[in-house]
ROLUMGU-438681 format. One line per field, with one value per residue (C-alpha): chain; residue in three letters; z, y, x; residue number from 1. Coordinates in steps of 0.02 Angstrom, whole numbers. Layout:
N
chain <- (A,...)
res <- (ALA,...)
zz <- (Z,...)
yy <- (Y,...)
xx <- (X,...)
n <- (NUM,...)
END
This chain:
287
chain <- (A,A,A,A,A,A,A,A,A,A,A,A,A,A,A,A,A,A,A,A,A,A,A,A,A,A,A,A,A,A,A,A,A,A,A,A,A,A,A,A,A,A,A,A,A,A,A,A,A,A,A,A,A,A,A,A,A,A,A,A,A,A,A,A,A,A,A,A,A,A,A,A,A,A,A,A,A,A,A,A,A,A,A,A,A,A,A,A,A,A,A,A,A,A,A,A,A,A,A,A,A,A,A,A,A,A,A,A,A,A,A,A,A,A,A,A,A,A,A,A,A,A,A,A,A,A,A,A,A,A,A,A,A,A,A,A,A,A,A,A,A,A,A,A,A,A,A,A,A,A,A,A,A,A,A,A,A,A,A,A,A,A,A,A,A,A,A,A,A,A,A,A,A,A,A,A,A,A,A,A,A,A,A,A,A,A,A,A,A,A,A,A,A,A,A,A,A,A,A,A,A,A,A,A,A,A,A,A,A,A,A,A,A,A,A,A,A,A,A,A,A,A,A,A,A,A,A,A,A,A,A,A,A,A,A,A,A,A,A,A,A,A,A,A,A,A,A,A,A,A,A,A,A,A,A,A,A,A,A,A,A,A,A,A,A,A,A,A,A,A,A,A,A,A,A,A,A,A,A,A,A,A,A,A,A,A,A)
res <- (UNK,UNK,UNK,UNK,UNK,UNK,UNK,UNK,UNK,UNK,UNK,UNK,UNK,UNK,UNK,UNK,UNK,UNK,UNK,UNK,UNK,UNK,UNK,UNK,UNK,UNK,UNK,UNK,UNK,UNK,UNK,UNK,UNK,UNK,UNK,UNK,UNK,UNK,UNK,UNK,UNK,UNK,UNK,UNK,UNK,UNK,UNK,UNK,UNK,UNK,UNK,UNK,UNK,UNK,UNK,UNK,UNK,UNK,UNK,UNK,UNK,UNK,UNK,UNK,UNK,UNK,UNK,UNK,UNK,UNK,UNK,UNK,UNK,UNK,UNK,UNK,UNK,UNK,UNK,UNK,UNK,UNK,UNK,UNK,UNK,UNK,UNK,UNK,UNK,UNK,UNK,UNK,UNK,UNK,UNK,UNK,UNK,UNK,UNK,UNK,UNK,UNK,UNK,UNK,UNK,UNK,UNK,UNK,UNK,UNK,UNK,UNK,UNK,UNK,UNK,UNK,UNK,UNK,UNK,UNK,UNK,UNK,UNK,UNK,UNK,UNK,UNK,UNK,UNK,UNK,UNK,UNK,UNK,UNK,UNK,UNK,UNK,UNK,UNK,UNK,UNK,UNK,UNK,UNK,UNK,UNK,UNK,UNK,UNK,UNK,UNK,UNK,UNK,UNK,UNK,UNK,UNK,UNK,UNK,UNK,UNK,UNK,UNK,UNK,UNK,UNK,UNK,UNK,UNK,UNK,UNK,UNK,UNK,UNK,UNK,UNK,UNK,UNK,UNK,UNK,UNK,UNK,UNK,UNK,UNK,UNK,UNK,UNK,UNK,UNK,UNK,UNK,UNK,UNK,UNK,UNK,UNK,UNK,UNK,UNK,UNK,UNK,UNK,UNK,UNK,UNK,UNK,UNK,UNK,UNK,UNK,UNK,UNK,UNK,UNK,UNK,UNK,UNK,UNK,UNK,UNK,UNK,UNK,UNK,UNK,UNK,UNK,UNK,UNK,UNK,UNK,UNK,UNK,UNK,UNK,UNK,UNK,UNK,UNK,UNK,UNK,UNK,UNK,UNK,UNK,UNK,UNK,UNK,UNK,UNK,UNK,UNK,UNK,UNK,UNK,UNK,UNK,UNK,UNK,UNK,UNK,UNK,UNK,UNK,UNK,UNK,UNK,UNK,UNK,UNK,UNK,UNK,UNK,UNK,UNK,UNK,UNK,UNK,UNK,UNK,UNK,UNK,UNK,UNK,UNK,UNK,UNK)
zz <- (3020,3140,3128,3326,3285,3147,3255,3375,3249,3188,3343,3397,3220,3259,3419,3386,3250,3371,3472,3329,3305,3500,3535,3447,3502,3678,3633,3522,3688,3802,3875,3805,3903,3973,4076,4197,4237,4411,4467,4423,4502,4665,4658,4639,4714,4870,5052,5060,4943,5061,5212,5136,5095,5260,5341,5235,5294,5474,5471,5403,5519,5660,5553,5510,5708,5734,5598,5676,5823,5742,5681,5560,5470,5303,5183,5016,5073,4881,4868,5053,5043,5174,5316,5337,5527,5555,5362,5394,5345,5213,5146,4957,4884,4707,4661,4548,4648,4780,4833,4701,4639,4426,4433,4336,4188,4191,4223,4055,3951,4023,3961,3814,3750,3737,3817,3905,3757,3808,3729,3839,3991,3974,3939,4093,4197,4125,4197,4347,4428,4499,4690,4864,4902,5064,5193,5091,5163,5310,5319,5218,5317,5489,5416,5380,5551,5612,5514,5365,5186,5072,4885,4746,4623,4490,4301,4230,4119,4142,4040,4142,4307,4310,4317,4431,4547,4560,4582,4729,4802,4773,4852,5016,5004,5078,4940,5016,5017,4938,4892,4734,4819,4642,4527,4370,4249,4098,4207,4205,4061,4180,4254,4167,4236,4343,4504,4570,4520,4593,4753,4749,4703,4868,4971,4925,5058,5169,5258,5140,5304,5203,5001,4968,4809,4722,4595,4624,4524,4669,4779,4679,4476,4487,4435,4243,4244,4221,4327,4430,4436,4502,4632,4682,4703,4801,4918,4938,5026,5124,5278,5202,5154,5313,5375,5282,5095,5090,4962,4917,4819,4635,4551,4370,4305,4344,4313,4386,4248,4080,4174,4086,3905,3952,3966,3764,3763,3569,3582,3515,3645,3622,3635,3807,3861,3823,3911,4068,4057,4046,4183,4314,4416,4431,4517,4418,4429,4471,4463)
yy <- (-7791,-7823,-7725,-7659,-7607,-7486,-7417,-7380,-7315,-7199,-7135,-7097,-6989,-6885,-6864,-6798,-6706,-6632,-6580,-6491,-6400,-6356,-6313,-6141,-6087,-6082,-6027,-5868,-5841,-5803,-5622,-5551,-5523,-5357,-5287,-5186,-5345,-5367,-5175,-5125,-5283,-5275,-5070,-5110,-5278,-5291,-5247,-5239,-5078,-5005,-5036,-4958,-4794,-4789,-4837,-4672,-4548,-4625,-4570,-4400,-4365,-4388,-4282,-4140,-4118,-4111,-4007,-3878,-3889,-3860,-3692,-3734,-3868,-3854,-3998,-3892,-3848,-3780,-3688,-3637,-3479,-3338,-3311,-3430,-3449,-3360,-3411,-3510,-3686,-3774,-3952,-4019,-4179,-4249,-4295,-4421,-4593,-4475,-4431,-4487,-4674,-4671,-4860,-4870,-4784,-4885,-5056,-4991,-4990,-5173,-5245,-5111,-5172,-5013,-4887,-4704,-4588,-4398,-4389,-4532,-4474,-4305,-4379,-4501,-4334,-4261,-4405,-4360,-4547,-4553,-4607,-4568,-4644,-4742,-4602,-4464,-4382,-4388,-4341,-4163,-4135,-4144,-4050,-3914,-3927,-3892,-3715,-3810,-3742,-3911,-3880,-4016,-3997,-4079,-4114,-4124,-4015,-3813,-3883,-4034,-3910,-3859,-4060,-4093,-3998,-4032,-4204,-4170,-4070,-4195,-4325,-4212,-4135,-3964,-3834,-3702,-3571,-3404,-3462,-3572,-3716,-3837,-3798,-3888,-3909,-3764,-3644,-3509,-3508,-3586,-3699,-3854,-4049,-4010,-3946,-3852,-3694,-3724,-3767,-3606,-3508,-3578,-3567,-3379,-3371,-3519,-3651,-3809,-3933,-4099,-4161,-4318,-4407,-4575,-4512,-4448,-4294,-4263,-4209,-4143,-4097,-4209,-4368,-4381,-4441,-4642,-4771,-4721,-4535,-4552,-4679,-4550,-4402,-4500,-4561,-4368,-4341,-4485,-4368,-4325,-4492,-4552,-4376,-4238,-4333,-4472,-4581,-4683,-4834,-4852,-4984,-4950,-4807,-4672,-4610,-4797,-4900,-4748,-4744,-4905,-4832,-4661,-4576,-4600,-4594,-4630,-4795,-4921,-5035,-5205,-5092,-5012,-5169,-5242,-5112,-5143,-5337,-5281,-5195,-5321,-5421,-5594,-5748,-5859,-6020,-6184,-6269)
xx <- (-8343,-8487,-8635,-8610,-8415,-8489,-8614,-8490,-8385,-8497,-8574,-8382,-8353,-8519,-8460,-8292,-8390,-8504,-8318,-8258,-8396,-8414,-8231,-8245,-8410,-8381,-8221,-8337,-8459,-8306,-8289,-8135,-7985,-7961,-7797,-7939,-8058,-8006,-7939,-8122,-8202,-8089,-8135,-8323,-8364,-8217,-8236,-8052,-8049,-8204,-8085,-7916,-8038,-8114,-7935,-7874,-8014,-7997,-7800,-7836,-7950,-7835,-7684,-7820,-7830,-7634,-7637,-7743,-7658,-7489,-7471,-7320,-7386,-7404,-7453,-7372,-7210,-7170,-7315,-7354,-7211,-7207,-7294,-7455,-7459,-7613,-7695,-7851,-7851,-7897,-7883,-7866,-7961,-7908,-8092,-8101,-8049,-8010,-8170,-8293,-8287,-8297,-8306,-8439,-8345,-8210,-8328,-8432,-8266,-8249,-8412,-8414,-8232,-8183,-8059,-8057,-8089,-8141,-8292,-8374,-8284,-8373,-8535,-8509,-8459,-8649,-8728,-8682,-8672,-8517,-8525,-8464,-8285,-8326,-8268,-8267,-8425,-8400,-8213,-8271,-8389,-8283,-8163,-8296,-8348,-8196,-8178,-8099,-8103,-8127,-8046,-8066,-7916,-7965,-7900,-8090,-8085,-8185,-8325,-8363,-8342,-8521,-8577,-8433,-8506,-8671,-8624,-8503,-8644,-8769,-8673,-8661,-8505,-8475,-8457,-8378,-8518,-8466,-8293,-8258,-8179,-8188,-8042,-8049,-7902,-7878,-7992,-7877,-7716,-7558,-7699,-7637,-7655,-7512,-7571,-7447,-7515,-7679,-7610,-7500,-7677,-7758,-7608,-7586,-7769,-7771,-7625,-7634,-7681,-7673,-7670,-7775,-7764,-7726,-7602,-7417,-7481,-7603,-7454,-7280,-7278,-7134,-7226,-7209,-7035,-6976,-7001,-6840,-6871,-7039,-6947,-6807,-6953,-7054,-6917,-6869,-7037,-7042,-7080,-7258,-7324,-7453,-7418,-7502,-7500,-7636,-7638,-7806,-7796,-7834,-7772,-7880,-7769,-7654,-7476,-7398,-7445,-7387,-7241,-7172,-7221,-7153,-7291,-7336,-7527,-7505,-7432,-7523,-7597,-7491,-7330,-7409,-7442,-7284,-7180,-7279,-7259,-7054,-7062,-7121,-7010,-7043,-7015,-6876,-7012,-6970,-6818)
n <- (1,2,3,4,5,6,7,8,9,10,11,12,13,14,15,16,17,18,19,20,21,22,23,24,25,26,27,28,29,30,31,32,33,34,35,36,37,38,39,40,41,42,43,44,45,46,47,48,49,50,51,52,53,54,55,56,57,58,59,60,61,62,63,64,65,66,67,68,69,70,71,72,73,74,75,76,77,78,79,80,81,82,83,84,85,86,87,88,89,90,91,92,93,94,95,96,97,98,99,100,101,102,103,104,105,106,107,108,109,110,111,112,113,114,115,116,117,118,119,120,121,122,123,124,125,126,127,128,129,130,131,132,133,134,135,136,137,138,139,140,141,142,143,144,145,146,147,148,149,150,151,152,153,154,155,156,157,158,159,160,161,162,163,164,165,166,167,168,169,170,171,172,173,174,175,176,177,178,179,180,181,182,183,184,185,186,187,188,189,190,191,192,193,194,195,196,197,198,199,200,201,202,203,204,205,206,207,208,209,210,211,212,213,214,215,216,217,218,219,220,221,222,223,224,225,226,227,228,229,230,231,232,233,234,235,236,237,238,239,240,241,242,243,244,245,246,247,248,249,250,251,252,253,254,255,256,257,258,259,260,261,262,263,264,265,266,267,268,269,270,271,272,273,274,275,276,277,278,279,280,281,282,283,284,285,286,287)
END
């Protein structure tokens, strides 16, 4: 064999060598997949989520003054019972991805390769980082300027209350002055993550103008049930939605995507994930 024929051969085995070897360590330095990568990117990074928030504020604006205007409107029509003409008004927020913007919990599980757990949610809720929803400010404070009671009904816990707030506050939020308008979850015994109870506890004082939040849970206790159920409860309201129920977007988490697995928190995370693959409907592809 010539002497140039070997040299090629050999400088083709290292190379292929050199391949082998290559192949799997890019392979090693790739980011691991993860089912929140672009919900948390799109909720951080997109002007498109900025607009649908603003979009949402700008509408309830507009339905907070028909709402004053319109002493029969309520926005809780099963917890808004008896007279309430002549209640004043008041307004409830969901806070988290309602008001404030948690993004950078859910981005930290991301790079972190981890998952929601309670212990780091409650230290993330000490840290008190969480941000301003893009028209969130402002929308509280014209409905306090207005004579508006704002009330954030959340389901952080009693013990992450006292950080809640000072966050919410520090962010420029009307607080409510002498009344308690934050309303964490377990605060009081039938206080659970349904709301309905909380809303009945404010409606008891004030007319319920509007509900904003990003999960069905924000607005009936009717949300836990499958796929369909949830489907059949929300088409039952169909007069609120736009009207005095505003929904913000958050594609990262919420009752939509346990739906699929029922609900079952203890699932393992392949089965979750498999329920929610067999629940999309896709295209047939190409013939």
């Amino acid at each position: 064999m010539p002497a140039n024929a070997t040299c090629r051969r050999g400088i083709a085995a290292g190379a292929f060598a050199l391949l082998m070897f290559a192949v799997p360590a890019i392979a090693a330095d790739a980011p691991p997949a993860d089912d929140n990568l672009n919900a948390v990117l799109w909720m951080q990074r997109s002007v498109e989520y900025k607009g649908a928030t603003m979009g949402a504020f700008a509408l309830a604006r507009v339905r907070l003054d028909q709402a004053l205007a319109d002493k029969t409107w309520t926005a809780a029509p099963v917890e808004q019972t008896g007279t309430f003409a002549e209640k004043p008004p008041a307004v409830i927020v969901d806070v988290d991805e309602t008001v404030m913007d948690n993004s950078g919990y859910q981005a930290w599980n991301v790079t972190a390769g981890t998952s929601f757990s309670p212990k780091t949610w409650t230290q993330f809720v000490d840290s008190r980082t969480s941000t301003a929803i893009p028209g969130a400010v402002d929308f509280a404070k014209y409905a306090a300027s207005k004579g508006v009671k704002v009330f954030y009904v959340t389901n952080r816990n009693a013990d992450e209350k006292p950080s809640t707030a000072k966050n919410l506050e520090a962010l420029g939020f009307p607080m409510g002055g002498n009344v308690d308008t934050v309303l964490a979850s377990r605060e009081k015994p039938d206080w659970s993550s349904q709301k309905g109870t909380r809303r009945a506890y404010i409606a008891k004082d004030y007319r319920i103008l509007l509900l904003l939040g990003d999960n069905f849970g924000d607005f009936t206790d009717d949300y836990r049930g499958s796929e369909a159920e949830r489907m059949k409860v929300f088409e039952a309201n169909a007069a609120h939605w736009g009207r005095d129920w505003i929904v913000l977007p958050n594609p990262a988490y919420g009752s939509f995507e346990s739906a699929p697995y029922g609900h079952d928190f203890k699932k393992a995370a392949g089965d979750q994930r498999a329920a929610k693959r067999g629940a999309l409907t896709p295209w047939a592809g190409p013939k």
